[in-house]
DOSEDREN-59297 format. One line per 10 residues: number of its first residue (from 0); their letters; for each residue y, x, z of N, C-alpha, C. Coordinates in steps of 0.05 Angstrom, whole numbers, always signed. Example, Ala and Ser with C-alpha at 12.3 -4.5 7.8 and 13.67 -1.06 7.14 Angstrom:
! residues 2
0	as	-114:+264:+156:-90:+246:+156:-66:+264:+156  -45:+257:+142:-21:+273:+143:+1:+258:+157 $
***
This chain:
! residues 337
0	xxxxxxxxxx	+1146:+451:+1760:+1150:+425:+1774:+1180:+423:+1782  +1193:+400:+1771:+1223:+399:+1784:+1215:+397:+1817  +1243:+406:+1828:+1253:+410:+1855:+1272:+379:+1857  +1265:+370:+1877:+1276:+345:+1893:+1293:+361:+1912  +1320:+341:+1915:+1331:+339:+1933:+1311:+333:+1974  +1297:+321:+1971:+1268:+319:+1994:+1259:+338:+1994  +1255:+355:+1976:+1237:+389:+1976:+1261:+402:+1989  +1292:+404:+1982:+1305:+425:+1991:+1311:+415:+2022  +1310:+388:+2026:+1317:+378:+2058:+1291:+382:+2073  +1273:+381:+2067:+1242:+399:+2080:+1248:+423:+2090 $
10	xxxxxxxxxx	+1254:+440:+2060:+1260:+469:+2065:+1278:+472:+2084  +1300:+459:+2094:+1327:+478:+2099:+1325:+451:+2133  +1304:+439:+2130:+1300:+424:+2156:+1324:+404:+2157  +1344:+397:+2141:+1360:+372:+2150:+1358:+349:+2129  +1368:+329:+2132:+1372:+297:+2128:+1371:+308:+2093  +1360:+284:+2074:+1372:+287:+2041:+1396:+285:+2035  +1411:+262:+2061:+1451:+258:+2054:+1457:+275:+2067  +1446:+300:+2085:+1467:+325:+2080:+1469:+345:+2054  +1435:+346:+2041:+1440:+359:+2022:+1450:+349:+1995  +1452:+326:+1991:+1473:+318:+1974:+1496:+326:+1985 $
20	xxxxxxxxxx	+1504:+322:+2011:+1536:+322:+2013:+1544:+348:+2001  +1523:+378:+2000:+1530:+391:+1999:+1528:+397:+1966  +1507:+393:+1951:+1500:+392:+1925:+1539:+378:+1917  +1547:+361:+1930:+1565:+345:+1915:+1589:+352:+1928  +1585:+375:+1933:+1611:+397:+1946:+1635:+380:+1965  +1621:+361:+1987:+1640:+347:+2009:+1639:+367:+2024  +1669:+369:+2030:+1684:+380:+2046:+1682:+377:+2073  +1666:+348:+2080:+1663:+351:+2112:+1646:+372:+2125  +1629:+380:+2106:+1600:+392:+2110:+1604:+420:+2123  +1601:+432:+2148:+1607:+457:+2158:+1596:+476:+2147 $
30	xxxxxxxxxx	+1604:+512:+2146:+1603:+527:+2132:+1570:+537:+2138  +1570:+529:+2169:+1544:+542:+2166:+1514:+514:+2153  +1522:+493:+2153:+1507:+479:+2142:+1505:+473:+2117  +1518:+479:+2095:+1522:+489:+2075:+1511:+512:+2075  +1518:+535:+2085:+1507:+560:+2075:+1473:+560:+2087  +1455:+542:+2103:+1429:+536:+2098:+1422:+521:+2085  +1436:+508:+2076:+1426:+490:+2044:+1422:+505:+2025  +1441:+514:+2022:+1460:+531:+2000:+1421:+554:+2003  +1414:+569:+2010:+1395:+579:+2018:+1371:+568:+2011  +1367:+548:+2016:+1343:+528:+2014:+1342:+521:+1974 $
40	xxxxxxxxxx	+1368:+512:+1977:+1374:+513:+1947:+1372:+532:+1921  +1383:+558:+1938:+1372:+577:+1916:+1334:+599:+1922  +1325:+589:+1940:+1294:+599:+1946:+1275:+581:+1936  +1281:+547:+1928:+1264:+532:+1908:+1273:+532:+1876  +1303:+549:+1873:+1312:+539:+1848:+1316:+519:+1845  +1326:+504:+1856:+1347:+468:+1852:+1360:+468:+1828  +1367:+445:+1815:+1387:+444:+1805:+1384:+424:+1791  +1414:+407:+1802:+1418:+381:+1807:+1421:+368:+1783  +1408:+343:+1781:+1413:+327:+1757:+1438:+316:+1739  +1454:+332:+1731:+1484:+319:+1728:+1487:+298:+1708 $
50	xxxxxxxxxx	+1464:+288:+1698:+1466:+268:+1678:+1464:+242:+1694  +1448:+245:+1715:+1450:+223:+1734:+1477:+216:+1757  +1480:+237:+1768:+1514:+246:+1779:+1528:+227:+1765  +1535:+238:+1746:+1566:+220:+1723:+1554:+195:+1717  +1530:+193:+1712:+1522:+158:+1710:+1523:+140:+1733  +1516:+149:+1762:+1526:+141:+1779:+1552:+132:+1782  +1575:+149:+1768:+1603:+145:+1764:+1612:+130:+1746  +1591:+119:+1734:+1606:+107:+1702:+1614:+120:+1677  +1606:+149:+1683:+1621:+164:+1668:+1594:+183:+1646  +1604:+197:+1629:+1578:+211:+1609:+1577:+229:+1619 $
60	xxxxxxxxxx	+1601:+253:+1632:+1595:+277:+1636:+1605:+294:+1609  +1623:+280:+1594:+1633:+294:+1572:+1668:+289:+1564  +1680:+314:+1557:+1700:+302:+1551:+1705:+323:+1530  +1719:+314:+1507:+1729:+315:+1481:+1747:+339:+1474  +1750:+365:+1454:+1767:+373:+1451:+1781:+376:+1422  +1808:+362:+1417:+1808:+364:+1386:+1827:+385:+1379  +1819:+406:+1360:+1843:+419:+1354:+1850:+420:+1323  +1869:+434:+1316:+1879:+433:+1285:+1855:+449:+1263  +1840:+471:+1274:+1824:+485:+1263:+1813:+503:+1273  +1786:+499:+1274:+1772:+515:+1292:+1767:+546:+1282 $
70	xxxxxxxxxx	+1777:+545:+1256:+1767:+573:+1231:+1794:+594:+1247  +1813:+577:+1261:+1836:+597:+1271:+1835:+610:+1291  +1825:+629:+1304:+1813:+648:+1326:+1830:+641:+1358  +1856:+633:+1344:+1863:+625:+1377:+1856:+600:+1388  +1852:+583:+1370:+1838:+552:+1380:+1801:+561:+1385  +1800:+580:+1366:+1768:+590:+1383:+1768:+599:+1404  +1790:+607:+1412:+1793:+627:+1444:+1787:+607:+1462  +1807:+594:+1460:+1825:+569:+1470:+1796:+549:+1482  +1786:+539:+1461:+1752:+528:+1454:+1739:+535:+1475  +1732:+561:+1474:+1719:+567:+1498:+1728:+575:+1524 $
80	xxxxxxxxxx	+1751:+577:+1533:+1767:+570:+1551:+1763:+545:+1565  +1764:+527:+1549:+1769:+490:+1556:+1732:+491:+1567  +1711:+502:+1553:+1688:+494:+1556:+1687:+515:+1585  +1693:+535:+1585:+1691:+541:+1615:+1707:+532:+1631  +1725:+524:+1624:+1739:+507:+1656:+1723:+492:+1656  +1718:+467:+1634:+1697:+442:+1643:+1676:+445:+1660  +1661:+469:+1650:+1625:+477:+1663:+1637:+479:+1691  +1660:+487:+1700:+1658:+492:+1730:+1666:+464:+1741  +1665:+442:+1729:+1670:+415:+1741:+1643:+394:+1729  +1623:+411:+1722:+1601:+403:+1708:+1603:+384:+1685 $
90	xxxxxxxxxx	+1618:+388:+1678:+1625:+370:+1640:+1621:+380:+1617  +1614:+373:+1604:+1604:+383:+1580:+1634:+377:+1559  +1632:+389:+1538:+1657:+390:+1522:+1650:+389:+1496  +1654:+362:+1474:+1656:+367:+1445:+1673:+366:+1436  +1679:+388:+1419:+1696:+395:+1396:+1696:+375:+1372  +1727:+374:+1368:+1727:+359:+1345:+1749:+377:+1333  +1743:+373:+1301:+1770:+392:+1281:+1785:+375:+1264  +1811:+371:+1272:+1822:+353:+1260:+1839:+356:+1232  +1834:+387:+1227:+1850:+405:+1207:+1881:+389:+1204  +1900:+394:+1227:+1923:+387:+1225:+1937:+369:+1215 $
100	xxxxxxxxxx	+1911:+343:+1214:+1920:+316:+1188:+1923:+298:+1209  +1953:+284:+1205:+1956:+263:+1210:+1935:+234:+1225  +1921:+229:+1194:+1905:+213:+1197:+1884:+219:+1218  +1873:+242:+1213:+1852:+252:+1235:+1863:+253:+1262  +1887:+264:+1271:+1900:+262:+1294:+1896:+234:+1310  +1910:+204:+1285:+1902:+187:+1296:+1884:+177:+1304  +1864:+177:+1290:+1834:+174:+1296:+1822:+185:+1317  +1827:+200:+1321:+1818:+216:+1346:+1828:+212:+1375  +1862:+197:+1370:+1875:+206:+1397:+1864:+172:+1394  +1862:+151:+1382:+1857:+118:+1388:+1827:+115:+1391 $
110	xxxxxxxxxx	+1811:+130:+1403:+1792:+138:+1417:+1759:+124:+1399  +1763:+138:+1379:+1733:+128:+1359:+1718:+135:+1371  +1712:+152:+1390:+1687:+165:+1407:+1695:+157:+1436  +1709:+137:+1434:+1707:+128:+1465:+1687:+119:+1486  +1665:+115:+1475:+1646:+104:+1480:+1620:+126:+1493  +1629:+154:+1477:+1618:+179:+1489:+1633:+190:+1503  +1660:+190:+1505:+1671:+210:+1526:+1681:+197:+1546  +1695:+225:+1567:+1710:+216:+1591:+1737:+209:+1580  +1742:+237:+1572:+1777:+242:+1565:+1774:+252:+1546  +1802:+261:+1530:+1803:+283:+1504:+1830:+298:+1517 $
120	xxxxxxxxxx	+1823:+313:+1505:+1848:+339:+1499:+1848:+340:+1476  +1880:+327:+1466:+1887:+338:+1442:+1910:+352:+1435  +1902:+366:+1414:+1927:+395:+1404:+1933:+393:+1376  +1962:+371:+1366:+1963:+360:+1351:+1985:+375:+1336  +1984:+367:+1308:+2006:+382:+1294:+2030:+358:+1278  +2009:+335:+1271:+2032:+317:+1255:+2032:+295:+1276  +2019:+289:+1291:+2022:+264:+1311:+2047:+255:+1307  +2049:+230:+1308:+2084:+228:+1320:+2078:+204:+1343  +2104:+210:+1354:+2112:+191:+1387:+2100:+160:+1373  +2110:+144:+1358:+2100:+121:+1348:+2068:+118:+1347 $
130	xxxxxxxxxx	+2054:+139:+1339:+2026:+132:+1337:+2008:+137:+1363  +2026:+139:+1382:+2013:+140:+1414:+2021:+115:+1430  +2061:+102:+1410:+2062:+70:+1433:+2038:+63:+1434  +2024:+50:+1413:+2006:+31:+1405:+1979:+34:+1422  +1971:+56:+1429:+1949:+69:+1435:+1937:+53:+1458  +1911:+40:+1451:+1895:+15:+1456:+1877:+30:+1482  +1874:+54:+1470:+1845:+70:+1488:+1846:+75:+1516  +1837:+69:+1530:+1841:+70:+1566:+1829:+93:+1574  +1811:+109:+1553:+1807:+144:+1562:+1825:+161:+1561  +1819:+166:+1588:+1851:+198:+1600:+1854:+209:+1571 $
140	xxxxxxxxxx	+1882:+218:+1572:+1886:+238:+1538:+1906:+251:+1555  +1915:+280:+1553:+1927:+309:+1554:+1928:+316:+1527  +1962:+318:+1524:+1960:+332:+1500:+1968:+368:+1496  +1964:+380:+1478:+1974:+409:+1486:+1987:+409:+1463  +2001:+431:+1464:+2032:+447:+1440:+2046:+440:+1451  +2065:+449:+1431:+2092:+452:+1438:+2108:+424:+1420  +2093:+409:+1413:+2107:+382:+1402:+2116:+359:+1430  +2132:+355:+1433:+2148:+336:+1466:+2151:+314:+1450  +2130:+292:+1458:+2129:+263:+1457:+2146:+243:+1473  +2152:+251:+1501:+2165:+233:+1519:+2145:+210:+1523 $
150	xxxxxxxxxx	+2122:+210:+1525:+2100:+193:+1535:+2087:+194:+1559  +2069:+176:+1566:+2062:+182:+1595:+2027:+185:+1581  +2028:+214:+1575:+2009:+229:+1575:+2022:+265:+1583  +2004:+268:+1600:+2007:+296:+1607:+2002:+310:+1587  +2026:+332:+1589:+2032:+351:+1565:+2037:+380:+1572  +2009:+394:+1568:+2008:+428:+1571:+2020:+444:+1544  +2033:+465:+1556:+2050:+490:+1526:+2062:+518:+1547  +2065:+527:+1533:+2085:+550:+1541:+2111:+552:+1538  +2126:+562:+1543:+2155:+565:+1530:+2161:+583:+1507  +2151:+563:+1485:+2157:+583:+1467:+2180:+598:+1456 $
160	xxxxxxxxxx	+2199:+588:+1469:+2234:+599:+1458:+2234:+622:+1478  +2227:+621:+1505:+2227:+638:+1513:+2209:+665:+1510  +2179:+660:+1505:+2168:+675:+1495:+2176:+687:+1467  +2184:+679:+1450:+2205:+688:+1429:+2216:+712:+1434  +2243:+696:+1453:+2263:+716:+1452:+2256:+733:+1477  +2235:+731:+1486:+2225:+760:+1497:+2214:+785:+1473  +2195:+779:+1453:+2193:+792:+1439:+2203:+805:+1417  +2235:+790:+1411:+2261:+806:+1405:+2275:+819:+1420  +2281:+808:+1435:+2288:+832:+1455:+2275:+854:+1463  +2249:+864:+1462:+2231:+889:+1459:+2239:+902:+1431 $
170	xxxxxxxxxx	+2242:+883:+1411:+2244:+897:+1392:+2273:+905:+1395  +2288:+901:+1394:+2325:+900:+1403:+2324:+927:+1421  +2312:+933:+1438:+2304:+948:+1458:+2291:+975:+1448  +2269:+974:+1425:+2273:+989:+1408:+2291:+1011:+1389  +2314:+997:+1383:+2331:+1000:+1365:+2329:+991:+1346  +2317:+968:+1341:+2300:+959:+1319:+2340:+930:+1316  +2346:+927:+1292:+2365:+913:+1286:+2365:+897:+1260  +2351:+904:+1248:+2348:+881:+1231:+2318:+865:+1224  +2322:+847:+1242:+2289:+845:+1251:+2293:+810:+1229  +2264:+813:+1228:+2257:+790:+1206:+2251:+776:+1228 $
180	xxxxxxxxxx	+2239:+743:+1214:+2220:+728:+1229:+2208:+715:+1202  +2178:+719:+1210:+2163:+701:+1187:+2139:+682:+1199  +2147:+652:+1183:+2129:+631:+1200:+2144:+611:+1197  +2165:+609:+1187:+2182:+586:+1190:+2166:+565:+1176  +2177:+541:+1175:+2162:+510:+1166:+2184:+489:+1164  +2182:+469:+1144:+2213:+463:+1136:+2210:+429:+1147  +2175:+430:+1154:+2179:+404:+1169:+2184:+391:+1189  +2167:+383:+1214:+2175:+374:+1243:+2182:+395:+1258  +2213:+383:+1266:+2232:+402:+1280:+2214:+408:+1310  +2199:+389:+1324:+2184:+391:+1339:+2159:+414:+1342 $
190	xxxxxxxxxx	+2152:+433:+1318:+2133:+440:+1310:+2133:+476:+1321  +2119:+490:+1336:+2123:+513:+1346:+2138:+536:+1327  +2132:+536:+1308:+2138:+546:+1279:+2174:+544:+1289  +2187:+517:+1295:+2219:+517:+1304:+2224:+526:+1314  +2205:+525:+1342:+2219:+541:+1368:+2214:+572:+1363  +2196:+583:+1353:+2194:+607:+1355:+2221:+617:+1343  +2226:+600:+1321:+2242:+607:+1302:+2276:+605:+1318  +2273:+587:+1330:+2299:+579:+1352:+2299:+602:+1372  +2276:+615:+1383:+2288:+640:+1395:+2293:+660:+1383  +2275:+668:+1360:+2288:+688:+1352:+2319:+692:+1341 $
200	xxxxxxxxxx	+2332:+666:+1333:+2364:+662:+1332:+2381:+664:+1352  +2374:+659:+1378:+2376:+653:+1394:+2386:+678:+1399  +2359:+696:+1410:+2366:+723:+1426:+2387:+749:+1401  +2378:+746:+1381:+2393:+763:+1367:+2428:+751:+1366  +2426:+727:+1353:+2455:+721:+1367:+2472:+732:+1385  +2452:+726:+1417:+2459:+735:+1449:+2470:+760:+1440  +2449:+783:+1432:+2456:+812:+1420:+2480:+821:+1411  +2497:+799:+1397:+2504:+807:+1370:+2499:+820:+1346  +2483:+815:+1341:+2462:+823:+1319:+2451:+801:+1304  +2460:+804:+1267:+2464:+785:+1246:+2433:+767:+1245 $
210	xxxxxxxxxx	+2430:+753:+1252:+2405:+727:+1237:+2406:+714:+1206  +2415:+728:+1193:+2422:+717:+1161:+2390:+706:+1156  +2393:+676:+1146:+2368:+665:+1127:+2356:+676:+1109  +2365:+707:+1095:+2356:+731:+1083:+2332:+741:+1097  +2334:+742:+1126:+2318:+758:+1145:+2293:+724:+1155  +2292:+709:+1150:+2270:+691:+1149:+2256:+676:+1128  +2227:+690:+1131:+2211:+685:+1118:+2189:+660:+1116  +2191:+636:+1095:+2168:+615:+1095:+2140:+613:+1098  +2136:+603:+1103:+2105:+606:+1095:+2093:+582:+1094  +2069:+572:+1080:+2058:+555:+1073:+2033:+544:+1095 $
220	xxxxxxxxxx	+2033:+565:+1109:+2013:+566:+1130:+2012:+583:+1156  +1993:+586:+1166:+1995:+608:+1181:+1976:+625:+1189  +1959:+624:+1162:+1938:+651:+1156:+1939:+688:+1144  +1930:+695:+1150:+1937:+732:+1141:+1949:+727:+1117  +1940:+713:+1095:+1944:+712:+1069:+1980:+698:+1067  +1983:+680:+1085:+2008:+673:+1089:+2029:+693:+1100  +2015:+712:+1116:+2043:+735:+1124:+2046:+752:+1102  +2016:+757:+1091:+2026:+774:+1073:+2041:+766:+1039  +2037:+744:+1039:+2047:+732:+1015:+2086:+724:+1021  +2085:+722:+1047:+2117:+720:+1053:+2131:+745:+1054 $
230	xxxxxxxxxx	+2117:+769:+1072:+2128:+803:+1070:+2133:+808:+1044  +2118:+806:+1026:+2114:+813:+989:+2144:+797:+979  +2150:+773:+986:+2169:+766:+977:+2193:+771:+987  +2191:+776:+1014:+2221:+785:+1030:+2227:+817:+1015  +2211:+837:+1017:+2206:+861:+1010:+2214:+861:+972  +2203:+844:+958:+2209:+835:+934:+2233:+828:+928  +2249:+823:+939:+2279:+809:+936:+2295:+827:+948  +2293:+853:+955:+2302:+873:+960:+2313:+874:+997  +2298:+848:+1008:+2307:+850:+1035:+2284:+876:+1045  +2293:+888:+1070:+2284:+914:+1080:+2283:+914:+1118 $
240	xxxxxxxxxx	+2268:+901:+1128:+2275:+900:+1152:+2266:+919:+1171  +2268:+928:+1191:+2262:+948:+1204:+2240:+930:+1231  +2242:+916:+1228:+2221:+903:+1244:+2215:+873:+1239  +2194:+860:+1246:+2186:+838:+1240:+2172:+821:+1260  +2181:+791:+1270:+2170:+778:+1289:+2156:+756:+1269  +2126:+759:+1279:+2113:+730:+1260:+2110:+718:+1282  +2102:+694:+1269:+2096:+672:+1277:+2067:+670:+1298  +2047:+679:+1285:+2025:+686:+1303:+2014:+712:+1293  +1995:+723:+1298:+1979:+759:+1292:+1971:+758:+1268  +1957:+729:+1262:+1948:+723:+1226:+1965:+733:+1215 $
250	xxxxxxxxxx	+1993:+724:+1223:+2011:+719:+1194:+2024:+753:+1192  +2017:+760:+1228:+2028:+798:+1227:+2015:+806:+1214  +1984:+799:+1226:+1964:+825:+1201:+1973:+830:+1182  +1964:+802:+1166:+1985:+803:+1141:+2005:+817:+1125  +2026:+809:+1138:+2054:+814:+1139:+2039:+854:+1130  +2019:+865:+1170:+2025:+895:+1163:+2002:+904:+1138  +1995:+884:+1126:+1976:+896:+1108:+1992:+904:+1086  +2014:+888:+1084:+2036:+881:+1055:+2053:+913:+1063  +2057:+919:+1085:+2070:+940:+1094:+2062:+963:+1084  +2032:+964:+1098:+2016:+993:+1093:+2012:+990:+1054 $
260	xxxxxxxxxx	+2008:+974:+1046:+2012:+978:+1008:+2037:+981:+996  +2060:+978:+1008:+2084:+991:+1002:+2089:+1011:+1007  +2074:+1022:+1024:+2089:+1052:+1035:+2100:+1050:+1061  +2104:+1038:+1073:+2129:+1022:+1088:+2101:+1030:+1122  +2108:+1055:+1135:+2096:+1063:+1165:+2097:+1043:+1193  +2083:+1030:+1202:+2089:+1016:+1227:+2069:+1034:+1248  +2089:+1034:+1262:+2118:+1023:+1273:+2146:+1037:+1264  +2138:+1068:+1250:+2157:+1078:+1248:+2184:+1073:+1232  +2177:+1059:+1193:+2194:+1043:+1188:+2189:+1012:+1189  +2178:+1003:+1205:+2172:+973:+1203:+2164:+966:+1232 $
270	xxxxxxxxxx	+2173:+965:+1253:+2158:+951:+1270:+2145:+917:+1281  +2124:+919:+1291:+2117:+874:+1285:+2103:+874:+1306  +2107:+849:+1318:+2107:+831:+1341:+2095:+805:+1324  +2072:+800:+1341:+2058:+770:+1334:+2053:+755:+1360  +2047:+737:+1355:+2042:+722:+1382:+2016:+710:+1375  +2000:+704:+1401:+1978:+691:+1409:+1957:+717:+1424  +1963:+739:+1417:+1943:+758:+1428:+1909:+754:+1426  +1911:+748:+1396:+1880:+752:+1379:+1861:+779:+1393  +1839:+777:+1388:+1827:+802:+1404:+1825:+826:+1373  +1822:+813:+1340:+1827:+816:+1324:+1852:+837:+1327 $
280	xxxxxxxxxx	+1877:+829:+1335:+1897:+853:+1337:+1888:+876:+1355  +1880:+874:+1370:+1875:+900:+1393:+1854:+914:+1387  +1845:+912:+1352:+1825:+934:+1341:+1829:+939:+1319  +1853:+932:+1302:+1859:+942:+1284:+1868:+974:+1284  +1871:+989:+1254:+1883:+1011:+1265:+1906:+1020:+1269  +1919:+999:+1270:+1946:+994:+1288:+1941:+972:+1303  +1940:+981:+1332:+1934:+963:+1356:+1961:+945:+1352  +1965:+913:+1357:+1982:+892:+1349:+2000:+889:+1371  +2020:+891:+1385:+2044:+882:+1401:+2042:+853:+1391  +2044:+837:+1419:+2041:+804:+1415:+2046:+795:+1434 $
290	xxxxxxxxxx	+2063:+767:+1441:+2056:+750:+1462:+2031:+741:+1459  +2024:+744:+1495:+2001:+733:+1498:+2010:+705:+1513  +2001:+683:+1511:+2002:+657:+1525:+1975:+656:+1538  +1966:+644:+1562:+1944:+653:+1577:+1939:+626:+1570  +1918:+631:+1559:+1901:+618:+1552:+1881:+607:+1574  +1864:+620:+1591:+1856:+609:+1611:+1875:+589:+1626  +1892:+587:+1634:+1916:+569:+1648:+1918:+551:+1630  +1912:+553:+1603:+1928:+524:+1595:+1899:+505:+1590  +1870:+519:+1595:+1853:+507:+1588:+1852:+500:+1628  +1854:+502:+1641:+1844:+502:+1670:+1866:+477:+1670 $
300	xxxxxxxxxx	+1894:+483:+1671:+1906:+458:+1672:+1904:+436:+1658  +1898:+437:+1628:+1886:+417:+1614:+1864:+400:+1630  +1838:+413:+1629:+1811:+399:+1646:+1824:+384:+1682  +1840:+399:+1691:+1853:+397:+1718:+1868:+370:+1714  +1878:+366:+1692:+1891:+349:+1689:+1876:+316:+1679  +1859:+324:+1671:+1843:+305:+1654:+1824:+286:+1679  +1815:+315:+1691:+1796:+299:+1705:+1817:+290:+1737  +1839:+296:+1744:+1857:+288:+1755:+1857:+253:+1756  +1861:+249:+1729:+1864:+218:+1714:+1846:+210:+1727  +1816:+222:+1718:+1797:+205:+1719:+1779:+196:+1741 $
310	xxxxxxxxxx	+1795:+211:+1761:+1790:+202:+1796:+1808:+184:+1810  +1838:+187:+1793:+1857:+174:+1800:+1869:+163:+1769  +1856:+136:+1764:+1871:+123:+1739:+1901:+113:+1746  +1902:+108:+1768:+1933:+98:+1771:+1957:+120:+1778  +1951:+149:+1767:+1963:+162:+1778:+1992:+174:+1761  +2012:+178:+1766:+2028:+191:+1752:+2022:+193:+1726  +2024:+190:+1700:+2022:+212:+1680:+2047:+221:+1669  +2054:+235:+1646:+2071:+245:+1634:+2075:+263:+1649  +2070:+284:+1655:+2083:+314:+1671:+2079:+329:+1654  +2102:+344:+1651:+2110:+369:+1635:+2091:+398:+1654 $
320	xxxxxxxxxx	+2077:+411:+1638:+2059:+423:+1654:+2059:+448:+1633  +2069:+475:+1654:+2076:+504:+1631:+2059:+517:+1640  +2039:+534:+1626:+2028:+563:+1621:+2049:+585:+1625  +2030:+606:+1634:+2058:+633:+1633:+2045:+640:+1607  +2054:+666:+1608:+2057:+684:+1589:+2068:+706:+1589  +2057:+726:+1566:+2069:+758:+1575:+2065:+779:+1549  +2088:+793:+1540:+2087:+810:+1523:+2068:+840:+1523  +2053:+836:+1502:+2032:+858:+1497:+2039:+873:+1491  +2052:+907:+1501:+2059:+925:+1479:+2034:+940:+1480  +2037:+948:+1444:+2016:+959:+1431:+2032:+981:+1415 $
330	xxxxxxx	+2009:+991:+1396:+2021:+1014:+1376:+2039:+998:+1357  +2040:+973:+1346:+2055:+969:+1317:+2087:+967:+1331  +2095:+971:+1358:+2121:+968:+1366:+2129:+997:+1380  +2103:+1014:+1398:+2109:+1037:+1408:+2104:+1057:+1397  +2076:+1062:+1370:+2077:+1083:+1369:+2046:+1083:+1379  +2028:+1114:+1363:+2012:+1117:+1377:+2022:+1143:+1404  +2002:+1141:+1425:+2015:+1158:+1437:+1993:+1179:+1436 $
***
């Protein structure tokens, strides 16, 4: 038999608009009258209708998450990140996969599912600033990466130049001097693939220590098969680096799989640094050195942000909004110990 709000105000002896107030977490409500609700509530097993809640509001109780590809383990992380921030603001969250296309980007950010959701979060790769003037849709949108629109939509990332040239400088710190970078992309200068690539120029520069276009590697993508198909060719052309910064852990694995079939020991002659901090690297049998970008923070500020909007439509948007972050050392940079 469902539990009424009248069953738990029986139980706990006060009014039904106190135990809403408290079900609906108002702040006027004192600690100890709350904590006999709160009581009453968990001795019948309550639990409140949130499909009615958000309808009361106008709202579904859902908001949107699109990313480039869900087959890529850090947007899976990420995924469920965004769905646990939401659950703790009682929202439900659907995923959408936009596989990094343009067209789909648009479609998605000019709100074809407007009609089911609150908001979206999107994490776009070809978007451009032009295909957001136009943007008709009056549902909150947050976008995430490292692509800078200059729009008045709130925009979550990390610093990726800085996170970069933190993880050259470990390797620098090393003794490690002729360090690769593989991941580059020859298209939007906007595109994380630059910046990563802009710190690692960056800090070796600072060093004094050579950045020759010899020591950076393309790639077509940014799957295992892509690090290792770029190592094979750097290594093939007689370049020889003593360490290696990818782009993300895919493209390291990779990269150290191409290593370990050459002959070529990591960390001892090869050391590599990836970024995103896959759980995938921290069980290989070389544990992976990586920035980690906290992922919880950028999904907490995302939802924080979204539903921000959607209590206050007239409020600010466009704020530049950073995640931290922090370098993982592992065995492929220290060594087993």
């Amino acid at each position: 038999m469902r539990v009424s709000l009248k069953d738990v105000a029986e139980r706990a002896g006060v009014s039904i608009k106190t135990v809403s107030n408290v079900v609906n977490n108002y702040q006027h409500v004192t600690p100890a009258m709350r904590a006999r609700v709160q009581e009453a509530i968990d001795a019948l097993g309550y639990r409140p209708n949130l499909t009615a809640r958000h309808l009361r509001k106008g709202r579904t109780g859902i908001i949107a998450l699109a990313v480039p590809e869900l087959g890529n383990p850090y947007f899976a992380e990420l995924a469920g990140a965004v769905i646990d921030a939401a659950a703790e603001h009682d929202f439900t969250v659907l995923l959408d996969h936009t596989r990094g296309e343009r067209e789909q980007e648009v479609l998605v950010s000019q709100g074809f599912r407007a009609r089911v959701i609150d908001g979206l979060i999107l994490s776009p790769l070809e978007l451009e600033a032009a295909d957001l003037r136009g943007r008709e849709d009056d549902v909150p949108l947050v976008l995430l990466g490292e692509r800078e629109y200059d729009l008045p939509y709130d925009h979550i990332a990390i610093d990726n130049v800085a996170a970069s040239r933190t993880a050259v400088r470990h390797l620098l710190g090393r003794g490690r001097t002729n360090i690769a970078y593989l991941g580059a992309r020859t298209d939007s200068a906007n595109q994380p693939a630059h910046l990563r690539l802009a710190g690692w120029r960056a800090e070796l520069t600072d060093a004094g220590v050579p950045a020759p276009d010899s020591m950076v590697g393309p790639t077509g993508g940014w799957d295992r098969h892509d690090g290792a198909e770029a190592m094979a060719r750097m290594l093939d052309a007689g370049v020889r680096p003593d360490a290696v910064f990818a782009y993300n852990d895919l493209v390291a694995i990779g990269a150290m799989r191409v290593l370990h079939e050459r002959g070529l020991r990591v960390p001892w002659d090869v050391a590599v640094v990836g970024f995103d901090d896959l759980a995938e690297g921290r069980f290989g049998a070389v544990t992976l050195t990586t920035i980690s970008p906290d992922k919880q923070a950028i999904a907490r500020l995302a939802v924080g942000s979204l539903l921000h909007h959607l209590e206050h439509p007239n409020a600010q948007a466009g704020r530049e909004l950073t995640a931290e972050f922090r370098l993982m050392e592992r065995e492929s940079t220290l060594g087993r110990r």
